[in-house]
C-alpha positions, 0 to 999 in steps of 0.5 A: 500704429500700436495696439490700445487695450480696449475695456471691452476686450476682457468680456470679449476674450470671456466670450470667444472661450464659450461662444462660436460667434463673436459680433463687434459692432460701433461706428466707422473707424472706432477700432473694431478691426483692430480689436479682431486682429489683435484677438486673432494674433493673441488667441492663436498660434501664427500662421492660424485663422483667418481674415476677411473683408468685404470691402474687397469687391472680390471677396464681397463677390464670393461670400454673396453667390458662394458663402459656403465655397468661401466660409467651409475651410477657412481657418478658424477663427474666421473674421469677416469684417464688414459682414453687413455688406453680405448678410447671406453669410449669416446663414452660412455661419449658422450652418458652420456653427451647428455643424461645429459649435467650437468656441471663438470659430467666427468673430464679426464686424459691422458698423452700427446698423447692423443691429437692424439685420433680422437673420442675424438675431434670429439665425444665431441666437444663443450662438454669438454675443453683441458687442458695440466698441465706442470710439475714444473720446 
């Protein structure tokens, strides 16, 4: 399927230029890893960055009893799709973060509820910016 411009994606671009932390959230199937990607492949030359989805069992196993073995040498931009699912990398992020605040290293997807997470708010605040991608209509 080809890509379709989001309205969203200009401010997210703003973003990943002065922010470490980018977070997309919205509903299930809305577009939002295809947004990451295509940032990822547009941002940066080929080959670079990274991504990762937690819907992978295995993937999902490591960010929850390694989050630092899995996140330290990713190549950034790291995106982490469905981050609800390990909220102990938030932690981790922020870690990376202080450690390196270099703009656009992490951009993360969730579905809407991951507004509710409290680490999230609190660990990377003044580090990331919300977005919420809508489905099309």
């Amino acid at each position: 399927m080809d890509y379709i411009p989001r309205a969203i994606e200009r401010k997210l671009r703003e973003c990943l230029q002065d922010k470490p932390v980018a977070i997309i959230t919205g509903p299930r199937q809305s577009g939002k890893m295809t947004l990451a990607r295509h940032l990822l492949e547009t941002l940066k030359p080929e080959g670079s960055g990274s991504y990762l989805t937690l819907d992978d069992e295995n993937f999902l196993t490591v960010a929850r009893n390694d989050p630092i073995g899995l996140l330290r040498n990713q190549p950034r931009p790291v995106i982490i799709d469905e981050i609800q699912r390990a909220p102990e990398l938030i932690r981790t992020i922020k870690l990376l973060v202080d450690e390196n605040r270099q703009p656009g290293s992490f951009i993360l997807t969730g579905s809407a509820d991951l507004m509710t997470l409290p680490a999230l708010a609190d660990s990377l605040a003044g580090q990331a910016e919300f977005f919420t991608l809508y489905t099309f209509s």
